[in-house]
mmCIF file of the C-alpha atoms, coordinates in Angstrom:
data_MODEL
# 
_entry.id   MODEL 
# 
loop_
_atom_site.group_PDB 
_atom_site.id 
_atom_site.type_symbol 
_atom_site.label_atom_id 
_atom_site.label_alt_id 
_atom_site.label_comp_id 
_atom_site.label_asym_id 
_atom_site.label_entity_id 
_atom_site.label_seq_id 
_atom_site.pdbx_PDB_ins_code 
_atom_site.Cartn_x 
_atom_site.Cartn_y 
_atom_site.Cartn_z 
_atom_site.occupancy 
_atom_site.B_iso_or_equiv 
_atom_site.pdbx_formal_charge 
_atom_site.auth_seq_id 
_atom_site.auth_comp_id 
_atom_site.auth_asym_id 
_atom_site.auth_atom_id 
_atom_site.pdbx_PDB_model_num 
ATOM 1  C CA . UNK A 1 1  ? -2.954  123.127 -7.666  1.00 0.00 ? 1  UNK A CA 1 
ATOM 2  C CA . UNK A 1 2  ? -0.752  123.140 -4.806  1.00 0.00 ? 2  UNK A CA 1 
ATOM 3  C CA . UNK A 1 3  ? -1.258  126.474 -3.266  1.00 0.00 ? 3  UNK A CA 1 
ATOM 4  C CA . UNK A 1 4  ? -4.789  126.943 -5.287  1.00 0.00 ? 4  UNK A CA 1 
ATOM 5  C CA . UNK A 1 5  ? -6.067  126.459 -1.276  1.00 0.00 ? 5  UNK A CA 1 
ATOM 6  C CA . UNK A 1 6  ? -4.625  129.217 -0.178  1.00 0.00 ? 6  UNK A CA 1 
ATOM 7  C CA . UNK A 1 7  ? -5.594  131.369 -3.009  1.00 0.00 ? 7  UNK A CA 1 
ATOM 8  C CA . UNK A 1 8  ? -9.178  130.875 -2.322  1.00 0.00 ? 8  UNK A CA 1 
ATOM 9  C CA . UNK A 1 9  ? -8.490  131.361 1.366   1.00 0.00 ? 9  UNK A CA 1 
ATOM 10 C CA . UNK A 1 10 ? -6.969  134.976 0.814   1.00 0.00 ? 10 UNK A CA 1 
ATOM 11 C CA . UNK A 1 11 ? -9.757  135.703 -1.482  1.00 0.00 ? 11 UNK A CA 1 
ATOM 12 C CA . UNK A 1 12 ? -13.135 134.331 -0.190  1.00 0.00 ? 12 UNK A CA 1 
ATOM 13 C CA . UNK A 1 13 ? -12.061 133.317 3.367   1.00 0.00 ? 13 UNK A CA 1 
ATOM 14 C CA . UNK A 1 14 ? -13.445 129.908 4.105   1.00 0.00 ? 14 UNK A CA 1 
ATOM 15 C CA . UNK A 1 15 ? -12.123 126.965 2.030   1.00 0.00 ? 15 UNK A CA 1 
ATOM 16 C CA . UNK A 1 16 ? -15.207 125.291 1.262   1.00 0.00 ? 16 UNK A CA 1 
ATOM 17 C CA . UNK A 1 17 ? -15.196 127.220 -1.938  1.00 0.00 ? 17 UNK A CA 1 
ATOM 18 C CA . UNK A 1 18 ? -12.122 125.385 -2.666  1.00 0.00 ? 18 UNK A CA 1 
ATOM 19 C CA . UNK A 1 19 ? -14.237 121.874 -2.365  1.00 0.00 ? 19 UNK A CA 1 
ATOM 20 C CA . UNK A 1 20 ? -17.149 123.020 -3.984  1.00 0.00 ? 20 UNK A CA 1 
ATOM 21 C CA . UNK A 1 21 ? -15.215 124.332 -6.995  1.00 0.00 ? 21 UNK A CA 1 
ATOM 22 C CA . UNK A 1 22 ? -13.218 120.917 -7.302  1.00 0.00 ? 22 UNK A CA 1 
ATOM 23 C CA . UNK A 1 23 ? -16.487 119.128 -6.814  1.00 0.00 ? 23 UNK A CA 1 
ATOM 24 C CA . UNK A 1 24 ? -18.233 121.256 -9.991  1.00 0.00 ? 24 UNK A CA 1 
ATOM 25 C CA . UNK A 1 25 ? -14.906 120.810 -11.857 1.00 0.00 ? 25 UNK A CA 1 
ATOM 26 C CA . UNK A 1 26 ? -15.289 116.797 -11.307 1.00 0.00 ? 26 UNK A CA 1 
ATOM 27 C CA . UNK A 1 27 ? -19.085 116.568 -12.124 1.00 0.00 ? 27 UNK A CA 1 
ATOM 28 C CA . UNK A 1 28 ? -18.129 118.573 -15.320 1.00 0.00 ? 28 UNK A CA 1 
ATOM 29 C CA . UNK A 1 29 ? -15.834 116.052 -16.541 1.00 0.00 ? 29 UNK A CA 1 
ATOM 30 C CA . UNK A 1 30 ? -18.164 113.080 -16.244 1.00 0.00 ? 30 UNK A CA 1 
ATOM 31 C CA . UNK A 1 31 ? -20.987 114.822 -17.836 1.00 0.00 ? 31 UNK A CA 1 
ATOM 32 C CA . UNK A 1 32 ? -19.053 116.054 -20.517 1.00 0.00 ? 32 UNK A CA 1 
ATOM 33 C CA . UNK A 1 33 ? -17.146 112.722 -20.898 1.00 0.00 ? 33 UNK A CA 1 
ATOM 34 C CA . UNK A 1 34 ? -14.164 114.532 -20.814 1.00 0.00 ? 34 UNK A CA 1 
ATOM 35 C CA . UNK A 1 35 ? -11.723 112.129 -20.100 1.00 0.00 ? 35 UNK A CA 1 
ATOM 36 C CA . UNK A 1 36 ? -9.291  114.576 -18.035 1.00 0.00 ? 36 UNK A CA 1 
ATOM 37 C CA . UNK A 1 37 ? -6.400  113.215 -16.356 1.00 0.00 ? 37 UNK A CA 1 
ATOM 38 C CA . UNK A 1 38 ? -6.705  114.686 -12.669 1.00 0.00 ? 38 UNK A CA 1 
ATOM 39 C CA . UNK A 1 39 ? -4.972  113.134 -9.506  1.00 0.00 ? 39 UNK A CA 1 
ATOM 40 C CA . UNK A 1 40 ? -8.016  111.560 -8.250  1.00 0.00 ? 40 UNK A CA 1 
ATOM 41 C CA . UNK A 1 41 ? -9.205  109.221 -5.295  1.00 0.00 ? 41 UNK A CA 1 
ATOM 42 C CA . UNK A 1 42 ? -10.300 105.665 -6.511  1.00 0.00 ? 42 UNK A CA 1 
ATOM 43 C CA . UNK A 1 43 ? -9.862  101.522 -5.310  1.00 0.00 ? 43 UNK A CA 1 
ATOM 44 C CA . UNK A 1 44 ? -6.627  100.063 -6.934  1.00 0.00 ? 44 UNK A CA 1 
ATOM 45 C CA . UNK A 1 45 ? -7.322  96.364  -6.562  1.00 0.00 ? 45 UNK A CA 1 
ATOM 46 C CA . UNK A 1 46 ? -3.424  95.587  -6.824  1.00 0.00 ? 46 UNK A CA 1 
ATOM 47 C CA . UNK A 1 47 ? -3.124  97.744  -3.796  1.00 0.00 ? 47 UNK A CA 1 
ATOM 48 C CA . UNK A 1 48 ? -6.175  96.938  -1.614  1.00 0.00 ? 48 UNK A CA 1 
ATOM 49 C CA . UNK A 1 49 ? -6.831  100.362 -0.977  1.00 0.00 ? 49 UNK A CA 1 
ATOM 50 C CA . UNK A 1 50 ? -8.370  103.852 -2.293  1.00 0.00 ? 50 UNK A CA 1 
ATOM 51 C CA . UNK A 1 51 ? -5.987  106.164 -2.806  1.00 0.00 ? 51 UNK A CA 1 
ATOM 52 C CA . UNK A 1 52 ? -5.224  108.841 -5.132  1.00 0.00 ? 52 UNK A CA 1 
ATOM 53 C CA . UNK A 1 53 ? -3.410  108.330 -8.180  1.00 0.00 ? 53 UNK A CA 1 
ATOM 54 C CA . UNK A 1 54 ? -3.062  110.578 -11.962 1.00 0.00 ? 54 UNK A CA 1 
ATOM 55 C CA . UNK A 1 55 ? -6.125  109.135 -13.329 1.00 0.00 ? 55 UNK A CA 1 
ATOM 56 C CA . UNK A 1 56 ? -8.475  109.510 -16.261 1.00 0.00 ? 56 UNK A CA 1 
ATOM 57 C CA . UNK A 1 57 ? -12.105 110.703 -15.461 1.00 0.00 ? 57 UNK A CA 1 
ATOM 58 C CA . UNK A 1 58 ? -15.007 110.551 -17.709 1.00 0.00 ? 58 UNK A CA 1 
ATOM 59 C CA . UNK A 1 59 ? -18.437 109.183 -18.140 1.00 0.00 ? 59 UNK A CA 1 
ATOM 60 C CA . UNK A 1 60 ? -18.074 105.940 -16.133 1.00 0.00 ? 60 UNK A CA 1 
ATOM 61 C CA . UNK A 1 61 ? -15.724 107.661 -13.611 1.00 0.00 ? 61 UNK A CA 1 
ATOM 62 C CA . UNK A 1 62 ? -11.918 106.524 -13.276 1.00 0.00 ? 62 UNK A CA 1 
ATOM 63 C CA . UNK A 1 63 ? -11.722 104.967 -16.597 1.00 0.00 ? 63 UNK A CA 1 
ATOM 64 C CA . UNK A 1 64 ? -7.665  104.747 -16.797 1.00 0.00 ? 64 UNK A CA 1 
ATOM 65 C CA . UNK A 1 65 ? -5.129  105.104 -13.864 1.00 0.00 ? 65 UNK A CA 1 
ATOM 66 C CA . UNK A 1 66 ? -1.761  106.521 -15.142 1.00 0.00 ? 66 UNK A CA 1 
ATOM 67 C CA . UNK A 1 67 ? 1.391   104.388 -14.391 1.00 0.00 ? 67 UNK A CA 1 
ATOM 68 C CA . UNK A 1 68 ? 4.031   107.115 -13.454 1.00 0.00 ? 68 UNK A CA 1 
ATOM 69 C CA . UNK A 1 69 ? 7.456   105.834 -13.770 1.00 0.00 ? 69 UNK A CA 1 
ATOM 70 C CA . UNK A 1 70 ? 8.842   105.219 -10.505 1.00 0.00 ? 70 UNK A CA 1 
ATOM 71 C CA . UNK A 1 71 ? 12.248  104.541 -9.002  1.00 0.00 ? 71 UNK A CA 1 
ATOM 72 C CA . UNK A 1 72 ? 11.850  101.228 -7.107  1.00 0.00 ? 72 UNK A CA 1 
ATOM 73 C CA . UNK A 1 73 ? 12.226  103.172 -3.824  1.00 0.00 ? 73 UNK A CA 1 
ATOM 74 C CA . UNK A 1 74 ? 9.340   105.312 -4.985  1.00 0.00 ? 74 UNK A CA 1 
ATOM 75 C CA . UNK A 1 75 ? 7.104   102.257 -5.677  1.00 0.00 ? 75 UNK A CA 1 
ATOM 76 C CA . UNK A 1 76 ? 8.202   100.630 -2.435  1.00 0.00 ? 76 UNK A CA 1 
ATOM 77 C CA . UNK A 1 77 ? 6.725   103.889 -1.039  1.00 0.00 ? 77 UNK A CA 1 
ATOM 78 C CA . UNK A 1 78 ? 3.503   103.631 -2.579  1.00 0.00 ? 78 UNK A CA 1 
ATOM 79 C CA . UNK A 1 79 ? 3.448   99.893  -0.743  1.00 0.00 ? 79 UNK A CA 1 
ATOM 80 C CA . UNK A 1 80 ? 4.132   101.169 2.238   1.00 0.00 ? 80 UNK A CA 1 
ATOM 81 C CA . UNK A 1 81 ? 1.594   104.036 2.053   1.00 0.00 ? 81 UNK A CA 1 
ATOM 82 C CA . UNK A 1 82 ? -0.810  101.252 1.091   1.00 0.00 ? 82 UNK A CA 1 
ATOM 83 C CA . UNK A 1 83 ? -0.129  98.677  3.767   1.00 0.00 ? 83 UNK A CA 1 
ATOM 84 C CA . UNK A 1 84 ? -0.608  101.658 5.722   1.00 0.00 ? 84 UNK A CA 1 
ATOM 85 C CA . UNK A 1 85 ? -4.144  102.489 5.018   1.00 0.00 ? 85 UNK A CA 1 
ATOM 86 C CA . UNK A 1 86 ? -4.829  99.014  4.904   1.00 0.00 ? 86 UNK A CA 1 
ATOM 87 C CA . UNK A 1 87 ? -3.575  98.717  8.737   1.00 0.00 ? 87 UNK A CA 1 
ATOM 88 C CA . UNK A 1 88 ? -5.597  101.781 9.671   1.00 0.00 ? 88 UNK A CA 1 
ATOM 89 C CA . UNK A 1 89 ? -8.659  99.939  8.025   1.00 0.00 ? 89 UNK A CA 1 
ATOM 90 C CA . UNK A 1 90 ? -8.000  96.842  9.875   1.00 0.00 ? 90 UNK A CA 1 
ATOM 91 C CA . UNK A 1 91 ? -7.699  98.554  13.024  1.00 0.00 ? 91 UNK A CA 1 
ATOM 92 C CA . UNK A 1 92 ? -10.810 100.238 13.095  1.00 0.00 ? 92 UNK A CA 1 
ATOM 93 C CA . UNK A 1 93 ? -12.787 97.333  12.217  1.00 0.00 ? 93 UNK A CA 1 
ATOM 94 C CA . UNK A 1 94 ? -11.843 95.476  15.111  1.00 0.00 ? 94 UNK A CA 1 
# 
């Protein structure tokens, strides 16, 4: 997935293919109930914020967010990228 953008660069030019593709691949999994784990966009209440996370999508959407094991500094990360939106939110706002 990482590079998969440049792929469809080299090969069809512009990357909107890229986000239509993704797009088809998402609406497939909720009308097929698929239940694929994807890293995905969605609100974690804990955190406040949207943000992407490995996540279950089906029928109803995020139905499961996956709880990677993380070394305290990585979770103290995820915080801090958090608070971050958060404070970007905020600032707008006002």
């Amino acid at each position: 997935m990482r590079y998969a953008n440049i792929t469809i660069i080299e090969g069809h030019d512009p990357s909107q293919y890229g986000i239509g593709i993704v797009s088809a691949r998402i609406a497939e999994m909720v009308l097929r109930d698929e239940r694929a784990a994807i890293p995905i966009g969605s609100y974690h209440r804990a955190l406040g914020v949207t943000l992407s996370l490995p996540s279950v999508v089906g029928r109803d959407g995020v139905v499961a967010v996956l709880q990677p094991d993380m070394t305290p500094e990585e979770r103290s990360g995820l915080q801090k990228s958090a608070q971050s939106l958060k404070n970007a939110l905020q600032s707008i706002r006002t």
